[in-house]
C-alpha positions as a Markdown table, in Angstrom:
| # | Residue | x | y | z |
|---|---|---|---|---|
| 1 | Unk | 111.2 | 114.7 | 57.3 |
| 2 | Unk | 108.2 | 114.4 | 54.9 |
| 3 | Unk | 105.2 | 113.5 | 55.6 |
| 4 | Unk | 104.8 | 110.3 | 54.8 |
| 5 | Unk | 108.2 | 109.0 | 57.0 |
| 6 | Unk | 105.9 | 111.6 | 59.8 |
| 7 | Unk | 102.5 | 109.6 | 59.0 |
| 8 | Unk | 104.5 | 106.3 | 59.8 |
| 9 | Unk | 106.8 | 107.8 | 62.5 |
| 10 | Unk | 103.0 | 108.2 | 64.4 |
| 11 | Unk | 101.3 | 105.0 | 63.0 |
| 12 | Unk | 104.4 | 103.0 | 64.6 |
| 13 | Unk | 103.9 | 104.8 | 67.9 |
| 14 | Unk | 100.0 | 104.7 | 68.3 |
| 15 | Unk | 100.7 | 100.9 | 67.5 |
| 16 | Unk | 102.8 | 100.2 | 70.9 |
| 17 | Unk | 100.3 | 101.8 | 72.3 |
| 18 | Unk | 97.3 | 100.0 | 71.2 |
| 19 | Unk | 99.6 | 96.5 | 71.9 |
| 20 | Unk | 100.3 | 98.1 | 75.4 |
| 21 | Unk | 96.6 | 98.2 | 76.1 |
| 22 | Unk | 95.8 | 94.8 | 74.2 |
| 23 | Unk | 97.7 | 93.7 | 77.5 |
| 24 | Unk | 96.4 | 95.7 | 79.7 |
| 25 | Unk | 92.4 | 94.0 | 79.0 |
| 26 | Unk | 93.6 | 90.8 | 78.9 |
| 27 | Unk | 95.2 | 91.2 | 82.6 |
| 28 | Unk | 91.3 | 92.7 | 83.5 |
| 29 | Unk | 89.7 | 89.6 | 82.0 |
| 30 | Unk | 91.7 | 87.9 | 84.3 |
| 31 | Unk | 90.8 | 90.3 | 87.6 |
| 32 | Unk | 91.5 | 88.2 | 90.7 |
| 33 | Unk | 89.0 | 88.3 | 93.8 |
| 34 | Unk | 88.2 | 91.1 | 96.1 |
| 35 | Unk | 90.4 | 91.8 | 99.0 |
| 36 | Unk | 89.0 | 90.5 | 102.5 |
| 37 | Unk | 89.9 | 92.8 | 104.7 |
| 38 | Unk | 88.3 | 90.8 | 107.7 |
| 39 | Unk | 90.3 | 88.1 | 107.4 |
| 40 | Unk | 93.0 | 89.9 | 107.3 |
| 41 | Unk | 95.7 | 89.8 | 110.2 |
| 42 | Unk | 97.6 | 92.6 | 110.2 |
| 43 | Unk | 95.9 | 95.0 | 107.4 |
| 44 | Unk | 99.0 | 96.9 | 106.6 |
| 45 | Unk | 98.5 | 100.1 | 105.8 |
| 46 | Unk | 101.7 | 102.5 | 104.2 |
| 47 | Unk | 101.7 | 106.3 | 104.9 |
| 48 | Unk | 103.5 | 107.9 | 102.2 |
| 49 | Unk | 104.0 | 111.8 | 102.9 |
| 50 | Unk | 104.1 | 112.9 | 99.1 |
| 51 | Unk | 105.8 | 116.8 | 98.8 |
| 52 | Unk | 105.4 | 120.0 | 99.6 |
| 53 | Unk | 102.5 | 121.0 | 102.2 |
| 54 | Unk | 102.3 | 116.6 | 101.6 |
| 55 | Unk | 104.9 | 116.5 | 104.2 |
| 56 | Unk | 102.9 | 118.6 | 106.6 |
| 57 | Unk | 99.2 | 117.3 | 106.6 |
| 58 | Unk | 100.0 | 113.6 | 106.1 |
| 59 | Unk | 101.4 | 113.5 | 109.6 |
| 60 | Unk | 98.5 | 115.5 | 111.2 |
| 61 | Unk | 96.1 | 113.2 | 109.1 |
| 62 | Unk | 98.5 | 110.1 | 110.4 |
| 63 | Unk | 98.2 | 111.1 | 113.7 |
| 64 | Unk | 94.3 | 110.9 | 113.6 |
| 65 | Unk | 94.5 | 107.8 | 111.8 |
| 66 | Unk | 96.7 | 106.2 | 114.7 |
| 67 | Unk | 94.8 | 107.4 | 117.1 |
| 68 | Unk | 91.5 | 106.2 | 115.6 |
| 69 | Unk | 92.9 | 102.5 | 114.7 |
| 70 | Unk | 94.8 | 102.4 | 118.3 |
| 71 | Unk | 93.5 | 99.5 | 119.9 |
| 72 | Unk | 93.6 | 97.2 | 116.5 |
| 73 | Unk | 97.8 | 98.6 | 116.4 |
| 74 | Unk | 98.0 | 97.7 | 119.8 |
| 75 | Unk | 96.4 | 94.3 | 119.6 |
| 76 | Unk | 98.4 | 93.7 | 116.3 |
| 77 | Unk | 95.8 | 93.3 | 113.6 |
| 78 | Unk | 97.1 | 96.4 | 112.0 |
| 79 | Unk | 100.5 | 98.0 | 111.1 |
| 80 | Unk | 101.4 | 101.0 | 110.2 |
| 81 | Unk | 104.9 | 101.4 | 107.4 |
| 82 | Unk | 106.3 | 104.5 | 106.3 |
| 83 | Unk | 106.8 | 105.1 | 102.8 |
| 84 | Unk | 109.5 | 107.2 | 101.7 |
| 85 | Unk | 111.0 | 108.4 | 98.3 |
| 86 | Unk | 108.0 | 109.7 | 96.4 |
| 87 | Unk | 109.4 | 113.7 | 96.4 |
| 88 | Unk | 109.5 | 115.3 | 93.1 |
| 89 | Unk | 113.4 | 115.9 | 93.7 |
| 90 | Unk | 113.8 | 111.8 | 94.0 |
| 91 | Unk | 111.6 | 111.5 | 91.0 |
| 92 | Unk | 113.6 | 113.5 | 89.4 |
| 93 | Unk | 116.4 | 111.8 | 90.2 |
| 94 | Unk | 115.5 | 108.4 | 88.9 |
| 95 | Unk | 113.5 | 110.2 | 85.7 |
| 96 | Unk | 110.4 | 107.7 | 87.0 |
| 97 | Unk | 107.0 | 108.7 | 88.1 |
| 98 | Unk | 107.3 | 106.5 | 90.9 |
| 99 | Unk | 110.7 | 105.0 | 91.6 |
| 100 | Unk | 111.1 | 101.3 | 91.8 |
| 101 | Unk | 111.9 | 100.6 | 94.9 |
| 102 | Unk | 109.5 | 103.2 | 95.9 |
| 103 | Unk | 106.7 | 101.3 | 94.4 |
| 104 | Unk | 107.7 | 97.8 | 95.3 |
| 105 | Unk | 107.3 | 98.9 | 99.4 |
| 106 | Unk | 103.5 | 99.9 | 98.1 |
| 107 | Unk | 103.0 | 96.5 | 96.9 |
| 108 | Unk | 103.8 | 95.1 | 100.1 |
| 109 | Unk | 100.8 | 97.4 | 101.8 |
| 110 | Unk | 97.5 | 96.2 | 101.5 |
| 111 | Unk | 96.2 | 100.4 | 101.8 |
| 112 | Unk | 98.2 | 103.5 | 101.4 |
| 113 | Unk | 97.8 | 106.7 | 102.8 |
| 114 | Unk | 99.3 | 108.9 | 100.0 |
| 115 | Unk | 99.9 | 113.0 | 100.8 |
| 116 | Unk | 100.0 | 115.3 | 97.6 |
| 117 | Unk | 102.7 | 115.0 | 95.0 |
| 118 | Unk | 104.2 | 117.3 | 92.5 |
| 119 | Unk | 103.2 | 116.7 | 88.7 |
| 120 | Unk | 104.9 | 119.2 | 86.3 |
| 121 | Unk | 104.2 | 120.9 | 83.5 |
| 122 | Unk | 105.0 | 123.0 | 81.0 |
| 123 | Unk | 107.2 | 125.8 | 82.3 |
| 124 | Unk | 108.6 | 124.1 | 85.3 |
| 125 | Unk | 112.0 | 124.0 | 86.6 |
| 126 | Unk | 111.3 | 120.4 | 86.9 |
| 127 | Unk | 111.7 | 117.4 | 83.5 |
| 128 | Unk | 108.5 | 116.2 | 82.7 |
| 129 | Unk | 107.8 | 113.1 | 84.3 |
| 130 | Unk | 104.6 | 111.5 | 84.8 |
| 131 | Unk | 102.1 | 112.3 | 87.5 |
| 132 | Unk | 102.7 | 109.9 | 90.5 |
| 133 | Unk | 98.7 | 109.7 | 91.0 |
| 134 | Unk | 98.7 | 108.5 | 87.5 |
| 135 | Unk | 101.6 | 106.2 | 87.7 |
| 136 | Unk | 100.0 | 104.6 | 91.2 |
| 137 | Unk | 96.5 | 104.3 | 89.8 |
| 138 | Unk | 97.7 | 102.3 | 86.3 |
| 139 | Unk | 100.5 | 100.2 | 88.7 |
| 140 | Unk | 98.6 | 99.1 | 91.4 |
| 141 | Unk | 95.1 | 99.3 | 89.4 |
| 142 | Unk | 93.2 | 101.3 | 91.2 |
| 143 | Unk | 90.2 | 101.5 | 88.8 |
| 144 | Unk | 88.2 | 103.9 | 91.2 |
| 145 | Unk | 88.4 | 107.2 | 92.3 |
| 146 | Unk | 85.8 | 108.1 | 94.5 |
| 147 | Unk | 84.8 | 111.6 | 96.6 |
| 148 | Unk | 82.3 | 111.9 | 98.5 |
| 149 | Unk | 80.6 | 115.7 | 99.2 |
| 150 | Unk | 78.3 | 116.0 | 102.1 |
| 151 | Unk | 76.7 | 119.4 | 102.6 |
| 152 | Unk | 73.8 | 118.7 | 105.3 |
| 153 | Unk | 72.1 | 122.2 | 105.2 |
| 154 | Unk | 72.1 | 122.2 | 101.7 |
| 155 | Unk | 70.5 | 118.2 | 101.6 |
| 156 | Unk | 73.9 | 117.7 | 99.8 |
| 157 | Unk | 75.0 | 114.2 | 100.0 |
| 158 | Unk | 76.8 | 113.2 | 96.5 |
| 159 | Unk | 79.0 | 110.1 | 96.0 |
| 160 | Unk | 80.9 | 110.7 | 92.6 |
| 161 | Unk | 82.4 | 107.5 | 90.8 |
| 162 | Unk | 85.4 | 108.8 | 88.4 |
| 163 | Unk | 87.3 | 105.8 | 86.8 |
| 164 | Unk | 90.8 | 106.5 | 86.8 |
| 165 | Unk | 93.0 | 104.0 | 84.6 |
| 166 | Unk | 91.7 | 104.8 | 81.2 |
| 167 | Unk | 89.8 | 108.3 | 79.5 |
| 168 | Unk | 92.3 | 111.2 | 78.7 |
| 169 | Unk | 94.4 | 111.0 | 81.5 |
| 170 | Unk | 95.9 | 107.2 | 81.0 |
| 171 | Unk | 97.8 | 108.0 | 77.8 |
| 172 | Unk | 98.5 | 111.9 | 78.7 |
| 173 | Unk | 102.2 | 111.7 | 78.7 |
| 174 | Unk | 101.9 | 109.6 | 75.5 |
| 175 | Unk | 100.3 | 111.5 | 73.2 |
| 176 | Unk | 103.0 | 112.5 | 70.2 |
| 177 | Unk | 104.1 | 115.6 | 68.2 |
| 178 | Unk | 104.3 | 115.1 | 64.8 |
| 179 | Unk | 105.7 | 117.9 | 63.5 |
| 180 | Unk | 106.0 | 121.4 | 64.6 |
| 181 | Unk | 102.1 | 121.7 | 63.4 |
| 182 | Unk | 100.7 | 118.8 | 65.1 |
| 183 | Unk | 100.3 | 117.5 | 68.4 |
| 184 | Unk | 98.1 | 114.3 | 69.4 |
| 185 | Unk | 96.9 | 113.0 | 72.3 |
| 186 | Unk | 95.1 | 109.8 | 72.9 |
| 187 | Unk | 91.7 | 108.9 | 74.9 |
| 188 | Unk | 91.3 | 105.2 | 75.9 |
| 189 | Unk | 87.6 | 103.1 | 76.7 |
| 190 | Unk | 87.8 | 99.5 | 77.0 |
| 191 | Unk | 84.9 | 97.3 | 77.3 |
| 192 | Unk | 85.9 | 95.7 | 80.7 |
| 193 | Unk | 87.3 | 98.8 | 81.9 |
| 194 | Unk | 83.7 | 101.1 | 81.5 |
| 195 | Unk | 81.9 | 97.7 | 83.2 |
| 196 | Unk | 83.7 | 97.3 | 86.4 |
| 197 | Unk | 83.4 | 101.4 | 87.3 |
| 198 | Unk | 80.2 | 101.7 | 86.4 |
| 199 | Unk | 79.2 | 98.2 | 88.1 |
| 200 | Unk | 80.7 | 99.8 | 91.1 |
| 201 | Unk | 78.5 | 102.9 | 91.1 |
| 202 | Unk | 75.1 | 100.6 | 90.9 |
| 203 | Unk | 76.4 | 98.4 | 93.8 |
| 204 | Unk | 77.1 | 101.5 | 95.9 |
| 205 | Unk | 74.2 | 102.5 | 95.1 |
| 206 | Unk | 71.8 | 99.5 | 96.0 |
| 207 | Unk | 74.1 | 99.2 | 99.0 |
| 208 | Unk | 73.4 | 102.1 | 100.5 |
| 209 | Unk | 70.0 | 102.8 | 99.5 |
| 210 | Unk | 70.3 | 105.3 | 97.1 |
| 211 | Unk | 67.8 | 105.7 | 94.5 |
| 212 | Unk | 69.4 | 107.2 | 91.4 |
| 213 | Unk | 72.8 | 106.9 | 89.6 |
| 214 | Unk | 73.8 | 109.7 | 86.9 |
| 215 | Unk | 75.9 | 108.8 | 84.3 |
| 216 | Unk | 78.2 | 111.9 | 82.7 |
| 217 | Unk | 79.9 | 111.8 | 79.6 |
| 218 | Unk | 79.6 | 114.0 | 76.3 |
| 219 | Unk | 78.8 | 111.3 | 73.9 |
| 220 | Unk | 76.9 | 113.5 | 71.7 |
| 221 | Unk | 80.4 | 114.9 | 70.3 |
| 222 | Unk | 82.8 | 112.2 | 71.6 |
| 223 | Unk | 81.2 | 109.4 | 70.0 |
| 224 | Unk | 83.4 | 106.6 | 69.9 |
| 225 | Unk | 85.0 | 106.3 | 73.3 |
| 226 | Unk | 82.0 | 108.2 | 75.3 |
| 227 | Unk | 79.6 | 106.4 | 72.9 |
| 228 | Unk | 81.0 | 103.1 | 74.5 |
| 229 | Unk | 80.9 | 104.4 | 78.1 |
| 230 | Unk | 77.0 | 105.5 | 78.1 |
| 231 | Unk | 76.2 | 102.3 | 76.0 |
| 232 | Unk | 77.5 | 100.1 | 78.7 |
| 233 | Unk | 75.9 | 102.2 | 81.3 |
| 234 | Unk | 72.6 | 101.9 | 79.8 |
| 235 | Unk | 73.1 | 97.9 | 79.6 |
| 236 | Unk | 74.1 | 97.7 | 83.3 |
| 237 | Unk | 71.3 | 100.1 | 84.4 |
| 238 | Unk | 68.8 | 97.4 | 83.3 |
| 239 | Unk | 70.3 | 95.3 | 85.5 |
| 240 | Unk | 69.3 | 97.2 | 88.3 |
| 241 | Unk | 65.7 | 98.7 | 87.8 |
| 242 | Unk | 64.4 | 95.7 | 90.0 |
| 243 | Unk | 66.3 | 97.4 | 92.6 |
| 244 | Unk | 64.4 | 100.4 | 92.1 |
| 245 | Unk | 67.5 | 102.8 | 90.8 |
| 246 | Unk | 67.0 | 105.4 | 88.4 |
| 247 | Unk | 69.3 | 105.9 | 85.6 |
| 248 | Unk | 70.3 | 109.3 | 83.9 |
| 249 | Unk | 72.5 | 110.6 | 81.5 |
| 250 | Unk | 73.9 | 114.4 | 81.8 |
| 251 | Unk | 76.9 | 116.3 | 79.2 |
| 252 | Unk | 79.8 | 117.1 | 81.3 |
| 253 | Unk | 78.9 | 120.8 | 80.5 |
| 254 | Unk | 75.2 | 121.3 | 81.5 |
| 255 | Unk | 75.9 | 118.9 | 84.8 |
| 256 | Unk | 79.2 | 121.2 | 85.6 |
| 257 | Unk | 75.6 | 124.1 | 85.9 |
| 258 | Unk | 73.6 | 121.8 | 87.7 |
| 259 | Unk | 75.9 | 121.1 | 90.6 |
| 260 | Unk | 75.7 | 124.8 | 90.9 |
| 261 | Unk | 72.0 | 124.8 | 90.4 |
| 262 | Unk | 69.7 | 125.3 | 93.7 |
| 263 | Unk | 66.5 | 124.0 | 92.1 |
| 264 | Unk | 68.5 | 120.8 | 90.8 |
| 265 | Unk | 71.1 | 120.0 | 92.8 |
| 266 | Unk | 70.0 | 118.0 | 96.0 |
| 267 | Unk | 68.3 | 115.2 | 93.6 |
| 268 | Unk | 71.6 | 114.0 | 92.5 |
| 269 | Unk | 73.1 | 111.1 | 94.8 |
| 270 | Unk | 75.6 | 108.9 | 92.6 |
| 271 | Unk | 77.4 | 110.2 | 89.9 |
| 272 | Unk | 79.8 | 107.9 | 87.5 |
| 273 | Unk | 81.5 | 109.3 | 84.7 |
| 274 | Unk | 85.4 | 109.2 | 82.6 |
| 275 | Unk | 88.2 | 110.5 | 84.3 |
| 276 | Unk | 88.7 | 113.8 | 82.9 |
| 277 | Unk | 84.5 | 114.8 | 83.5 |
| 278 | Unk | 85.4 | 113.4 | 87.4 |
| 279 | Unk | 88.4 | 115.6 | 87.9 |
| 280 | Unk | 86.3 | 118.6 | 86.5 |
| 281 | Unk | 82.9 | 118.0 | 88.3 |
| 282 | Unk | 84.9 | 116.9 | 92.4 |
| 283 | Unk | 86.9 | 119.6 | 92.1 |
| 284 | Unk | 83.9 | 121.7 | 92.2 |
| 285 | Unk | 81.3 | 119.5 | 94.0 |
| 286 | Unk | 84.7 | 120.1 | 96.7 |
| 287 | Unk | 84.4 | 123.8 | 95.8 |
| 288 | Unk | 80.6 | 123.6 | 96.8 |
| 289 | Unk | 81.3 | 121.8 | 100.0 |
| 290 | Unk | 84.6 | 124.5 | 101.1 |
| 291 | Unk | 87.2 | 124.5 | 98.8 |
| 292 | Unk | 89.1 | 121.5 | 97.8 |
| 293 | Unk | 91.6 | 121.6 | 101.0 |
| 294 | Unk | 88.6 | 119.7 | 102.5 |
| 295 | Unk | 88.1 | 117.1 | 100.4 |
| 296 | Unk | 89.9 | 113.5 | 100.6 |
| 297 | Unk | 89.3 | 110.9 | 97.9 |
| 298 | Unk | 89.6 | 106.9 | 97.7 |
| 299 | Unk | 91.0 | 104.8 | 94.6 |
| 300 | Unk | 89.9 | 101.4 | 94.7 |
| 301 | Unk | 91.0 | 98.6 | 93.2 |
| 302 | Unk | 90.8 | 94.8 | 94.1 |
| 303 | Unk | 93.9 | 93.9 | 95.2 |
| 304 | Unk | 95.1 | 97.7 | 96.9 |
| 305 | Unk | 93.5 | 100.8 | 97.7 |
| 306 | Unk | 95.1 | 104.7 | 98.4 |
| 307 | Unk | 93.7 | 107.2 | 99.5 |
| 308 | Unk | 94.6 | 110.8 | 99.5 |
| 309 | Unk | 93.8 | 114.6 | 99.2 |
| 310 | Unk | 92.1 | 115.7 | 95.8 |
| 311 | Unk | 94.6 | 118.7 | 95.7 |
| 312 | Unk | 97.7 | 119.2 | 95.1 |
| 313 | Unk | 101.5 | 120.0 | 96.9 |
| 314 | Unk | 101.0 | 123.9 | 96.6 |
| 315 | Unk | 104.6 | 124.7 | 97.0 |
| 316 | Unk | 104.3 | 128.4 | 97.3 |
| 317 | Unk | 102.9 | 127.6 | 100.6 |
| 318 | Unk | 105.5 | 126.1 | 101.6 |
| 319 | Unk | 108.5 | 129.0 | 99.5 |
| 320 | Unk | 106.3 | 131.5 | 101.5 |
| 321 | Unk | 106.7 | 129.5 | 105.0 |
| 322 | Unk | 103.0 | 129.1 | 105.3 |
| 323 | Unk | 102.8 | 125.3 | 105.2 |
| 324 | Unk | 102.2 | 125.1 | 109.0 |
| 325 | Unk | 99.2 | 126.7 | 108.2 |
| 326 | Unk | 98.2 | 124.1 | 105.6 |
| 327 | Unk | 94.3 | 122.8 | 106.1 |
| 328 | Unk | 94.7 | 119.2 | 107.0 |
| 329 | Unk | 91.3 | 118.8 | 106.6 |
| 330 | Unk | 91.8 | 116.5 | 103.0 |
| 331 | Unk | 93.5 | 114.6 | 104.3 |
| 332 | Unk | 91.6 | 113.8 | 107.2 |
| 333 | Unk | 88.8 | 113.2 | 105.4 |
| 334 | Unk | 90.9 | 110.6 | 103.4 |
| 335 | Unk | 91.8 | 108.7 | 106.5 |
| 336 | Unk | 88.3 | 108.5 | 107.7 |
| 337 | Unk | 87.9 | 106.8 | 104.1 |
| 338 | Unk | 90.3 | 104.5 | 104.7 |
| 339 | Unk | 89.2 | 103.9 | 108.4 |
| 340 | Unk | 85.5 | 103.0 | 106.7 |
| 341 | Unk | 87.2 | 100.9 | 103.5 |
| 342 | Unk | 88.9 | 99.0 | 105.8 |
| 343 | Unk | 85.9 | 97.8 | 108.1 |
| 344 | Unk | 85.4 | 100.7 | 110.8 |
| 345 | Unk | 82.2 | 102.4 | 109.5 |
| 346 | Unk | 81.7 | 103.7 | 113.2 |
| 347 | Unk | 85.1 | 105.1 | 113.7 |
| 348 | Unk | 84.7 | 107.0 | 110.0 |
| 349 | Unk | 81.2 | 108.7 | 111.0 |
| 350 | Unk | 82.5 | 110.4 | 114.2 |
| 351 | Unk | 85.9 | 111.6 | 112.4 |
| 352 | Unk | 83.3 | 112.7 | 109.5 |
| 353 | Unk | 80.9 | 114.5 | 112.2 |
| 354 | Unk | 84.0 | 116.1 | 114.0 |
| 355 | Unk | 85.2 | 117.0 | 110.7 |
| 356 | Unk | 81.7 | 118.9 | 109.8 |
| 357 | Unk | 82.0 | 120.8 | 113.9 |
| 358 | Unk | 85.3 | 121.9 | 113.6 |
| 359 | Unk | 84.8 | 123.2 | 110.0 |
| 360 | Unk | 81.6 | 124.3 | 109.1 |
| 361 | Unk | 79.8 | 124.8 | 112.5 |
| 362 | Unk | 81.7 | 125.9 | 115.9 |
| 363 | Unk | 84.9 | 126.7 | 114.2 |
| 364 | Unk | 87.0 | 127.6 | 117.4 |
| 365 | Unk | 90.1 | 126.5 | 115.6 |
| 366 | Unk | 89.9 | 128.2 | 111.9 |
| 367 | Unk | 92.3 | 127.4 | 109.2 |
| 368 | Unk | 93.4 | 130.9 | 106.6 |
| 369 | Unk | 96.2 | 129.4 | 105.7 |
| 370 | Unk | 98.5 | 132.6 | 107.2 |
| 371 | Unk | 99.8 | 133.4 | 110.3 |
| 372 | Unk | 96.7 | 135.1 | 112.2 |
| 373 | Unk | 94.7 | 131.7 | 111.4 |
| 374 | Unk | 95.0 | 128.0 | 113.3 |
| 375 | Unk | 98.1 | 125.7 | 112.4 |
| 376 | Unk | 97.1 | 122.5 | 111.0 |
| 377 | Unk | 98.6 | 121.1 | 114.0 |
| 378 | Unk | 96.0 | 123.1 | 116.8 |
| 379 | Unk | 93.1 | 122.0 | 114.6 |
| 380 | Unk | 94.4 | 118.3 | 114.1 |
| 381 | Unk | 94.4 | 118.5 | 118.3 |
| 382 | Unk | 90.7 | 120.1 | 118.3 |
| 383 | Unk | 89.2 | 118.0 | 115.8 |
| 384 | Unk | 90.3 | 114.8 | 118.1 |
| 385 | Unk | 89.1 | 116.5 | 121.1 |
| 386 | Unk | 85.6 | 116.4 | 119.5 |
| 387 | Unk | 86.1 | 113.2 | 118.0 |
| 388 | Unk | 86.4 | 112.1 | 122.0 |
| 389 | Unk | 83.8 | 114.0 | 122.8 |
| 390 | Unk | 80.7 | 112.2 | 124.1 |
| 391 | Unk | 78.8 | 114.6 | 123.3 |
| 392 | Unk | 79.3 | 114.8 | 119.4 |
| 393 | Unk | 76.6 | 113.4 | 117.8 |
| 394 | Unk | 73.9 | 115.4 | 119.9 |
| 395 | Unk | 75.9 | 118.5 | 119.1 |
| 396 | Unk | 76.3 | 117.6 | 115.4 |
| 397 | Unk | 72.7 | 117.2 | 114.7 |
| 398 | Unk | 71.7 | 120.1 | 116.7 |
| 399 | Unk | 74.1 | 122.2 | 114.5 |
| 400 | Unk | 72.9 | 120.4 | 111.2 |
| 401 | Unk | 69.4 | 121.2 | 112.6 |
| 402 | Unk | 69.8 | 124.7 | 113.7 |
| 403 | Unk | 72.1 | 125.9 | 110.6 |
């Protein structure tokens, strides 16, 4: 083919694509109303296992979750549905990130608890489908990832804001070949799309008395699309200086050093930033706090919300018979999310604080991931023994104190 029928070939796909997300603004102009989850009767909330070790820790993390929203199940202002069909073999099968029917049981939650997924790449046994966390996000519009990292001794206590429906990742199973020289992919910024996530960030922020919000990007190099992302920031942070919040702007490169950094790191306290910076910068703010098996995240949107682990299915644990052994604690963490989106702020601070005992303090129960170390199932069991314990919050801040 020469390369003019080549430089059309591309022109006529990047054209769908800029029509596809024409469509996809003008459905955000028309953004309906926050849920209400108080008025609510029952808030349904899906369980949906995912794969691999997914299959494991979502029913440990279910179990707390049941067990923490039993009286409201009971009294019927909740249900609880089970999801099934969103395994990399029935995937597969239907060649769809998320099958249809699959999806159209989400739709009919009002909050999902989602276990991880398999997305494959390059190499794999498996076709290359979409990522399902992708998929969800753009289908049910979850505009908002956000991961919380609490490290008490260190005076840790980050709340990172990563939007998740546009940057690098919303077109990254669009991009194009051209020939056998060339290979594009696309990176997407709207107008509406940079506003609401950054919006959200300033409202957490003057909500919960924080004093500072850090914007990442590297708009010094990726001028167009980052340009637009710290330009809208620095509009909306005008909005809110009679608040008294601070406004920054860090490169994703330095800030990936100053999470790191001792003499810096303790002043940061919201963080908002394009999806690819956010996946880069939780994964290690996880790292920081003990690995990302600890860490659970929430993606928000107006209508639904899902919440799950930040990693992924790890299916050599589970070739290699060790997914008994799997650390529940992401997924716990994301139910106590969900437990706190949903209304019961209370509930979510004792699961958090027997969370911090059972992990970082008197470890009893201690997760290696191997035979020798706790199943997920004996700590799921000791964690709610603490989480029952009247006790805990004395404990917890003498071990926060002492440590």
């Amino acid at each position: 083919m020469r390369n003019n029928e080549l430089i059309e070939k591309a022109k006529t796909h990047l054209g769908l694509l800029i029509e596809e997300q024409f469509e996809r603004i003008e459905r955000m102009k028309k953004e309906t109303k926050w849920v209400d989850y108080g008025v609510l009767k029952p808030i349904i909330i899906g369980i949906c296992a995912g794969d691999g070790i997914g299959k494991i820790i979502s029913k440990h993390a279910e179990r707390v979750l049941k067990h923490t929203l039993q009286e409201e199940f009971d009294s019927g202002c909740i249900e609880f549905r089970t999801i099934r069909g969103l395994t990399i073999e029935n995937r597969v099968k239907h060649k769809m990130a998320i099958p249809a029917d699959v999806l159209e049981e989400m739709k009919k939650c009002h909050v999902i608890l989602k276990g991880p997924t398999t997305t494959p790449q390059a190499g794999d046994n498996w076709p290359n489908i979409e990522s399902a966390n992708v998929a969800m996000r753009r289908e049910l519009d979850l505009f908002a990832n956000v991961r919380p990292v609490k490290i008490p001794s260190e005076k840790i206590d980050w709340c990172f804001f990563r939007e998740n429906t546009e940057g690098a990742y919303v077109l990254g199973s669009r991009g194009i070949d051209v020939n056998e020289d060339l290979s594009l992919d696309f990176k997407v910024s709207t107008t509406q799309g940079a506003e609401r996530i950054i919006h959200l960030a300033f409202e957490y922020a003057k909500k919960n008395g924080k004093k500072r919000v850090t914007v990442v990007t590297k708009a010094n190099v990726v001028k167009t699309t980052d340009g637009k992302f710290s330009k809208i920031a620095k509009q909306i942070a005008e909005e809110y200086k009679e608040f008294g919040i601070e406004s920054d702007e860090w490169y994703i490169d330095i800030m990936t050093a100053k999470l790191i950094d001792p003499a810096r790191r303790a002043d940061f306290e919201v963080l908002v930033m394009p999806n690819l910076y956010g996946d880069i910068l939780t994964d290690e703010a996880a790292q920081l706090q003990g690995g990302v098996g600890t860490a659970g995240s929430a993606n928000i949107g107006k209508k639904w919300s899902m919440f799950e682990a930040i990693h992924g299915s790890a299916p050599r644990m589970v070739e290699e018979g060790r997914d008994i052994y799997a650390d529940p604690s992401s997924m716990i963490r994301a139910a106590s999310m969900l437990v706190r989106h949903i209304g019961f702020s209370e509930r979510a601070d004792r699961l958090d604080m027997a969370i911090e005992m059972c992990g970082s303090f008197e470890k009893k129960h201690v997760i290696t991931g191997r035979a020798g170390g706790a199943t997920g199932e004996e700590f799921t069991t000791y964690l709610l023994d603490w989480a029952e314990n009247a006790q805990l919050e004395d404990q917890w801040r003498k071990m926060v104190e002492a440590k």
